[in-house]
NUMITI-81274 format. One record per atom (N, C-alpha, C): residue in one letter; x, y, z. Coordinates in steps of 0.1 Angstrom, whole numbers, plus 2048, in hexadecimal, padded with zeros to 3 digits. Layout:
<recs>
aXYZ ...
</recs>
This chain:
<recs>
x60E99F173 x61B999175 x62299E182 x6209AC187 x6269B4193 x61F9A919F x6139A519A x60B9A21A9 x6149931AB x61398B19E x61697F19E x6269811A9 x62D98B1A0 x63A9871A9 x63A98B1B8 x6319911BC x62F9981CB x62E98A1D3 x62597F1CD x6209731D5 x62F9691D0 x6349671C6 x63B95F1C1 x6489601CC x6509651CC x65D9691D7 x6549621E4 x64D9671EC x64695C1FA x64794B1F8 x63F94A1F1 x63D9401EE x6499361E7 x65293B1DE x65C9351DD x6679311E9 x66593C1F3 x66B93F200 x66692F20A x65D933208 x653927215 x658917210 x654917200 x6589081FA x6689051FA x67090F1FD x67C90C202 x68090720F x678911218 x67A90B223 x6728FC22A x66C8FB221 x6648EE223 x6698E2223 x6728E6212 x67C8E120B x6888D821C x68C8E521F x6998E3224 x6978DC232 x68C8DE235 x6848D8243 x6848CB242 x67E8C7237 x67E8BA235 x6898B2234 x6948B8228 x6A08B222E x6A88AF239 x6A28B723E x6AD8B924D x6A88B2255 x69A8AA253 x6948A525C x69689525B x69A88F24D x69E886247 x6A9883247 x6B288D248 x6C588A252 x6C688925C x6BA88C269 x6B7890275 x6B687D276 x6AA87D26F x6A586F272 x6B1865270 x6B3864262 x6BF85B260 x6CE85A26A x6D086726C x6D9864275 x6D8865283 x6D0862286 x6C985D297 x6CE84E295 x6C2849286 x6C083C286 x6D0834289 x6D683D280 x6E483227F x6F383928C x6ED842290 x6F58462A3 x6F18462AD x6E28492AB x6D984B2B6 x6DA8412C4 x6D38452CC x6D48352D6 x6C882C2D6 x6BF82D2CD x6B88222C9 x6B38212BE x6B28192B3 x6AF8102A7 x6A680C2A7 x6A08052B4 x6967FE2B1 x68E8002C2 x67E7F92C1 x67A7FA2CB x6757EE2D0 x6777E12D8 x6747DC2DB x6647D82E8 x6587D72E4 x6507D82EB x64B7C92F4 x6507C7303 x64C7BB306 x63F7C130C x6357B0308 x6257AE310 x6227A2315 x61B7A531F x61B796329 x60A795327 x60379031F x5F9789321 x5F777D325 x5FF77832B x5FF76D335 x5F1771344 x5F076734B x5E8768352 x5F176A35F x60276935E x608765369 x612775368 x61B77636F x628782370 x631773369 x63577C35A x644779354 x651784357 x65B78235C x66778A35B x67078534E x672792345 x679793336 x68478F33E x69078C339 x69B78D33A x6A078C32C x6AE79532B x6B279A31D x6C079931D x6C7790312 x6D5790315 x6DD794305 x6E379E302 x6E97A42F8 x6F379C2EF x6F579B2E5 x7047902E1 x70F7942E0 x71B7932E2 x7267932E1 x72B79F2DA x72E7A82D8 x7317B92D4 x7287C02D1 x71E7BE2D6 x7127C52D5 x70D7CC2E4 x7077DC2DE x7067E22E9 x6FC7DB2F1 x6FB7DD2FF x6F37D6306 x6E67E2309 x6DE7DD309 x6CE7E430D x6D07E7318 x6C67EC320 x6BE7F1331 x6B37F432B x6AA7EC33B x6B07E0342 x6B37D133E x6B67CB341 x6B87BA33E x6B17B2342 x6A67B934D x69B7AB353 x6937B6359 x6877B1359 x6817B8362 x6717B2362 x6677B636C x65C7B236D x6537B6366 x64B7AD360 x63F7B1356 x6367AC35A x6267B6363 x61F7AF365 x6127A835A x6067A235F x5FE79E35A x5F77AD34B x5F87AC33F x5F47B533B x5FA7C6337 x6077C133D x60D7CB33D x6177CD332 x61A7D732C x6247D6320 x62D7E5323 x63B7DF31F x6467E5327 x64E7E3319 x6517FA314 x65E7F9307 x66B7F530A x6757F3306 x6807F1306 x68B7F72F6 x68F8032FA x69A8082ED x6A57FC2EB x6A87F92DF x6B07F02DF x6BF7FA2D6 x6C97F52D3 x6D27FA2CD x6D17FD2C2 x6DB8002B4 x6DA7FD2A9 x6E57F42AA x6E17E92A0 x6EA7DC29C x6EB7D22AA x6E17D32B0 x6E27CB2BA x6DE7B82BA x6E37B52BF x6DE7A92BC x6E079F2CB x6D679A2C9 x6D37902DA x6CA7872DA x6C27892E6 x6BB7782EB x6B07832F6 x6A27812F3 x69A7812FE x6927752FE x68C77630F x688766313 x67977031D x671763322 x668768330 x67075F33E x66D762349 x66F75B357 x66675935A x65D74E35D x65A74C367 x658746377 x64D747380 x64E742387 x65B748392 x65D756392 x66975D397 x66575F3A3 x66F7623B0 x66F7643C0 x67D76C3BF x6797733CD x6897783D4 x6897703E3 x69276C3E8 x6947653F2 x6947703FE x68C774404 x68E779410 x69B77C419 x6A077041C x6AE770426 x6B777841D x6B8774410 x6C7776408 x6C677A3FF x6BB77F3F7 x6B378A3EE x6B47853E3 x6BC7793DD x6BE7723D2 x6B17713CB x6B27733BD x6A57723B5 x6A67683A9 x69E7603AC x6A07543A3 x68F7523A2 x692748391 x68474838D x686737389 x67B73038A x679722388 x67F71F378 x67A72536C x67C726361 x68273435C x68973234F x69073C347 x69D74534F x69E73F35E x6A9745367 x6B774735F x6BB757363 x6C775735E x6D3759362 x6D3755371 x6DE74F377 x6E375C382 x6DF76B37E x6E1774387 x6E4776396 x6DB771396 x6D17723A8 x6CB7843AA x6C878939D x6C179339E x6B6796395 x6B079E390 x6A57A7388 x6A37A437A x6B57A937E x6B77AC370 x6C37A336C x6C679F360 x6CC793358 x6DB799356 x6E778B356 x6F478F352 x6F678534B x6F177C345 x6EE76C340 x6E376B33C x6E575B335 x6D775932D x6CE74F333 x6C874E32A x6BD748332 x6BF738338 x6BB731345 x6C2722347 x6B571C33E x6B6711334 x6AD70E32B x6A6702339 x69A6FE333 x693702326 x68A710328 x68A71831D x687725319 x682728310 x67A72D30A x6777322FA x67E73E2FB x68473F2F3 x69074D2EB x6867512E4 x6897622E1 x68976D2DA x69676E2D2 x69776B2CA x6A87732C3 x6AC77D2B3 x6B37832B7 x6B07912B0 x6BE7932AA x6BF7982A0 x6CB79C29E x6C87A9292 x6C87B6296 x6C27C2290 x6D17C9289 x6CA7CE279 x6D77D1270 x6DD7C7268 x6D97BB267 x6E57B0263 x6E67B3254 x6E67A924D x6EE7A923F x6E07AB23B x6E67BA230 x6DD7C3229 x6D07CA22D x6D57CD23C x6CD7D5245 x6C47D124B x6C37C224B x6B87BC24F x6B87B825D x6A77B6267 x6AD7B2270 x6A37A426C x6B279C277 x6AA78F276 x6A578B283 x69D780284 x694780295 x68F76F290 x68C76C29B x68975E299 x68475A2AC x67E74D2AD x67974B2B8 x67B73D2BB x6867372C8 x68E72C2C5 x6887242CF x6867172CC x67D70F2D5 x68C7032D9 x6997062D1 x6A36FE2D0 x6AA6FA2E2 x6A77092F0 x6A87052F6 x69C7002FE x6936FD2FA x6886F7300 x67F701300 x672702309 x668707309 x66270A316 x65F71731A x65A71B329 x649724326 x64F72E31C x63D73531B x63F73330A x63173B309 x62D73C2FB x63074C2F6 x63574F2EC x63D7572E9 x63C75C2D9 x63976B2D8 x63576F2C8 x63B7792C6 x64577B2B9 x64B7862B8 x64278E2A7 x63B79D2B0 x63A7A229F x6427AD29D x6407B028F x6497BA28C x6407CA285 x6477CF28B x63C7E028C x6417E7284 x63A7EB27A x63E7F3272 x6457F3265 x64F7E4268 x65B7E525C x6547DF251 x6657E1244 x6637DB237 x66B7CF235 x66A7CE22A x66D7BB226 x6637B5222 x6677AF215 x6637A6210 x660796215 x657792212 x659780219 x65A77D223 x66378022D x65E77C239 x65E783247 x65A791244 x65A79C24E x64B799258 x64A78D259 x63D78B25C x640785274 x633781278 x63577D285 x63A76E284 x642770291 x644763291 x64375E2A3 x6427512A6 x6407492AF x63C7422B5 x63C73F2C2 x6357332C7 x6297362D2 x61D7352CD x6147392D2 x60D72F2DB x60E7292DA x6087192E4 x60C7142EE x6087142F9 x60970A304 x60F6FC2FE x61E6FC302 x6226EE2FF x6266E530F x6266EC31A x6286E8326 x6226DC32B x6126DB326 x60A6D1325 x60A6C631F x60E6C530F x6106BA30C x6206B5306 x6256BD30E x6316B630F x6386AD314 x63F6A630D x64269430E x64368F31C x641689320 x64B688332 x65968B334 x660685329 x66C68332E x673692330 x66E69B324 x6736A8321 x66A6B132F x6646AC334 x6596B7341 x6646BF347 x6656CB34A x66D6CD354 x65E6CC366 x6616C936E x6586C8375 x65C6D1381 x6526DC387 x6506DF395 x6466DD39B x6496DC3AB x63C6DC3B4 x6366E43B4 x62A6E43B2 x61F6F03B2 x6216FA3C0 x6187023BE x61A70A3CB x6177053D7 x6197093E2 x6127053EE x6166F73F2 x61F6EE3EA x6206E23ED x6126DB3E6 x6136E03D9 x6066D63D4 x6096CF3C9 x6016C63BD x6066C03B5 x6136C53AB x6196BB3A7 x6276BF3A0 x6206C1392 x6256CC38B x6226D337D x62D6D8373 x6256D4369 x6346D635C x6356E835E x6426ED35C x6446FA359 x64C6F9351 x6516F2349 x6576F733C x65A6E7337 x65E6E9326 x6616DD320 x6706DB31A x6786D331F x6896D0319 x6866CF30C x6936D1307 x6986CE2F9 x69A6C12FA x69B6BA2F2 x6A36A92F2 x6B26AD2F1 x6B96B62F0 x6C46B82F4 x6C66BC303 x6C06C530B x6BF6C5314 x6BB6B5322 x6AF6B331B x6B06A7322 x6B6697321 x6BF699318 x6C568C313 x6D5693313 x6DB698310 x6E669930B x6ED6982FF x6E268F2F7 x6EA6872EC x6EF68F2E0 x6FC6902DA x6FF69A2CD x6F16962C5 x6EC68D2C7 x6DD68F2B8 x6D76942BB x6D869C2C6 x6CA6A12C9 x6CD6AD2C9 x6DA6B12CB x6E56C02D3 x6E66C72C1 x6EB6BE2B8 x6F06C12AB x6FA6C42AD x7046BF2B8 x7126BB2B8 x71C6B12B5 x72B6B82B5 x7316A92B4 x7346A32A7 x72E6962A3 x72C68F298 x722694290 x71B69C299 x7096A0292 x70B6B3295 x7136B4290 x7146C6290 x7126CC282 x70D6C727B x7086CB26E x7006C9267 x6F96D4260 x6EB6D1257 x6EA6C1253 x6F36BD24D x6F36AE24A x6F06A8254 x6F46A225D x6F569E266 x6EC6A0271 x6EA6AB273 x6DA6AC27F x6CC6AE277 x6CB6A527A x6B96A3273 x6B06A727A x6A46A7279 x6996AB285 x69B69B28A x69169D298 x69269229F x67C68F2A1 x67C6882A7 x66F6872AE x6696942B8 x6766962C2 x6756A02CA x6716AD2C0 x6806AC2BB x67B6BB2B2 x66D6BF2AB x66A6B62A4 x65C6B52A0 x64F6B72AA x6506B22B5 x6466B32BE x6456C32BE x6526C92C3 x6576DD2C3 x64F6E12B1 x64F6DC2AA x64F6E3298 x6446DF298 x6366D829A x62C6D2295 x6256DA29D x6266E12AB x61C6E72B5 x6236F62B0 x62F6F62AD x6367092A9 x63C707299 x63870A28D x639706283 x647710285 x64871E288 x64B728283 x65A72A28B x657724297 x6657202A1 x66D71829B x67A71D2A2 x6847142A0 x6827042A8 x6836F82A6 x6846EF2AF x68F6E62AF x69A6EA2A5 x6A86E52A8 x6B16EC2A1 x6BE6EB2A2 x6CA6F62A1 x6C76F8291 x6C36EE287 x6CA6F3277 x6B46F6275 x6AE6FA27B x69F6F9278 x6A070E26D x6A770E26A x6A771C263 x69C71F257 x69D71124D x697716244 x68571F247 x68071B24F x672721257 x673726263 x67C72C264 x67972F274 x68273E276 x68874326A x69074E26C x685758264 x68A76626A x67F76A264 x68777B25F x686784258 x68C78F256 x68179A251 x6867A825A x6817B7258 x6857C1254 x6877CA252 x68F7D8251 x6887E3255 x68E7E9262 x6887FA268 x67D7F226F x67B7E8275 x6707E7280 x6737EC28D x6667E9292 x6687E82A0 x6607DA2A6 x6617D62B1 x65E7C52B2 x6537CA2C1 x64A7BF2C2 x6407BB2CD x6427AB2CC x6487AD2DE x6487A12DD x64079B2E9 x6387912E8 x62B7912F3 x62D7812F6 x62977E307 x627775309 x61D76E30E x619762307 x60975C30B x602764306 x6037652F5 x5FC76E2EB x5F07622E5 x5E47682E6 x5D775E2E0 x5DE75A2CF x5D97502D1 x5DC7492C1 x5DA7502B8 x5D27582B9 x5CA7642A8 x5D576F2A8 x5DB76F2B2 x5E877C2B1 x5F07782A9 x5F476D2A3 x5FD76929C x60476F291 x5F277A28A x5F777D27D x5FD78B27B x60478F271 x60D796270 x6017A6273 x6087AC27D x6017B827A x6007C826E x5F87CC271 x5F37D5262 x5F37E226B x5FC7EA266 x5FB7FB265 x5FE7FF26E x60D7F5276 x6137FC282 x60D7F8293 x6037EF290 x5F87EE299 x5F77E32A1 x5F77E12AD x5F77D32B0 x5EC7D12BB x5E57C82B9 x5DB7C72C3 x5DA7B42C9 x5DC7B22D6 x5DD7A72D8 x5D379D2DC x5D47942DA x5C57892E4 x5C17902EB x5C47962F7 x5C179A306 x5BF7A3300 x5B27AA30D x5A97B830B x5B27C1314 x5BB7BD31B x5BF7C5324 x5CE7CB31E x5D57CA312 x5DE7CF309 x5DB7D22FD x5DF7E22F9 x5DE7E72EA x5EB7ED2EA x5EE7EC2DB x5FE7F32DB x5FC7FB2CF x5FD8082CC x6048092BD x6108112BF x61380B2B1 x6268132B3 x62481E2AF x6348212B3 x6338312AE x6408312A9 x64382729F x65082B293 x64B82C28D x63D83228B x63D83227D x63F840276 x64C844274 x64E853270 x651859268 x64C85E25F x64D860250 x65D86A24F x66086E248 x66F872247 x66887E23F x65D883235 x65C889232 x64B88E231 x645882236 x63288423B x62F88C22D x62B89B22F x62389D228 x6298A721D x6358A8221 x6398B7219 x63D8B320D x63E8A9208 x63F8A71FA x6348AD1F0 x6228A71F5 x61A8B01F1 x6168BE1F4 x61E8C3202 x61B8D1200 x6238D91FB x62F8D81F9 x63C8D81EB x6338DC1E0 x62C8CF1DC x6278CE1D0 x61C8DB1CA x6148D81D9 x60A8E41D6 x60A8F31D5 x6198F51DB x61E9031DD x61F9081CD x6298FC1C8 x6318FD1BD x6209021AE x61C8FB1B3 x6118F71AB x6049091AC x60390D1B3 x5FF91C1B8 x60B9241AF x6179231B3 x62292E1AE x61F92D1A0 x61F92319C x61D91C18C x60F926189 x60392618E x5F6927189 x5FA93E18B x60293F196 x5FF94F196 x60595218B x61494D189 x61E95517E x61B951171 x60C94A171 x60B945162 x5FA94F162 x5F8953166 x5EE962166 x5F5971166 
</recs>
């Protein structure tokens, strides 16, 4: 019994402090998550064959990120901390220049009106959106991929790490739509060098028409009232999972809780599916990502808790 209690006092000692480590490390965590200066981690990838520039525009009382645009080259993948409760809009640029004489930087597509790097506005459509809104009702974040102002690259959002039921899954538009897009909707530039003219991005039918049926304004500003169109459907039949007009919610919204997001541009079609164990690996050989939220609040000490407890148990019972 003397020996037992000689070992018993240590040991009760150690599973205390284990004890209290772990809590502290679990109020540490939690209240980072909900003061800290970032929530979440946003990871852009450019498997594109071309240079896309992100541009990033925040919504309306919501903290704003750094930076708001910037260059991503071929293969390259670039983190971004985002806020808590943040909610906004990312897009790609393409086809970007700075003008020599007057240093203005403008891009053919997804321009955000700046004349710099980095973004104070959104994107001039047509564009495929990224949109996010992290924390919403009952903690959830919601994300979705909008083809509503038209269409410039192909664009996939997954989600790393988190929980949720139903539809915590990837969503986006993975396909080259620049090509068989309608005429009317083409947005068209001259190739380089003065060579043939080429689609770089595809209008909305609101964009290229004006018309409230198309806009879901007006007389037609309501679920009733805005139906899909032909246009829309052309955007929903090649991107099931995109938005392709204002009331397209029921498939196209998607929700997570405690993620962190990869969001890649000119992602191979097989990337589509939802990734497993934090891990993301894309078409391209030339990008691997895995996250690193994935962090247990208490990892292992629950069973070495256990095991201590379980020893003290076996000495004082000899």
């Amino acid at each position: 019994m003397e020996k037992a209690q000689v070992f018993l006092l240590p040991l009760l000692a150690l599973c205390f402090v284990f004890l209290i480590s772990g809590k502290t490390l679990v109020l540490f965590l939690e209240k980072k998550n909900k003061t800290g200066v970032s929530s979440a981690t946003f990871t852009l990838v450019n498997q594109c064959s071309y240079t896309v520039w992100p541009g990033i525009l925040s919504g309306a009382g919501t903290s704003p990120v750094s930076p708001t645009g910037f260059q991503l080259n071929p293969g390259q993948a670039i983190p971004v901390s985002v806020p808590a409760g943040w909610s906004g809009r990312l897009w790609g640029r393409s086809f970007c220049s700075q003008d020599s004489a007057t240093g203005k930087f403008t891009c053919v597509t997804g321009d955000c009106g700046s004349g710099t790097l980095e973004c104070t506005g959104g994107a001039a459509p047509p564009a495929t959106l990224a949109e996010f809104t992290l924390n919403g009702a009952d903690g959830l974040d919601f994300y979705d991929v909008s083809l509503v102002d038209g269409y410039n690259l192909p664009m996939l959002i997954t989600p790393q790490g988190g929980t949720g039921s139903g539809n915590c899954s990837a969503t986006g538009c993975v396909v080259d739509l620049n090509g068989p897009c309608p005429s009317e909707l083409k947005l068209v530039s001259t190739g380089s060098g003065g060579g043939a003219d080429e689609c770089v991005a595809c209008k909305s039918a609101c964009e290229a028409f004006g018309d409230p049926r198309y806009c879901c304004s007006g007389a037609y500003a309501t679920p009733d009232t805005c139906k899909p169109t032909d246009y829309s459907e052309f955007f929903k039949n090649s991107c099931p999972r995109a938005y392709s007009y204002a009331y397209d919610d029921g498939t196209s919204t998607f929700t997570c809780a405690s993620a962190d997001y990869v969001i890649t541009f000119c992602p191979a079609p097989s990337t589509s599916q939802k990734s497993s164990g934090g891990q993301y690996t894309g078409g391209g050989s030339n990008v691997s990502l895995i996250s690193s939220s994935g962090v247990l609040a208490y990892g292992p000490l629950p069973s070495l808790m256990i095991s201590i407890l379980a020893v003290i148990f076996l000495i004082y019972k000899n």
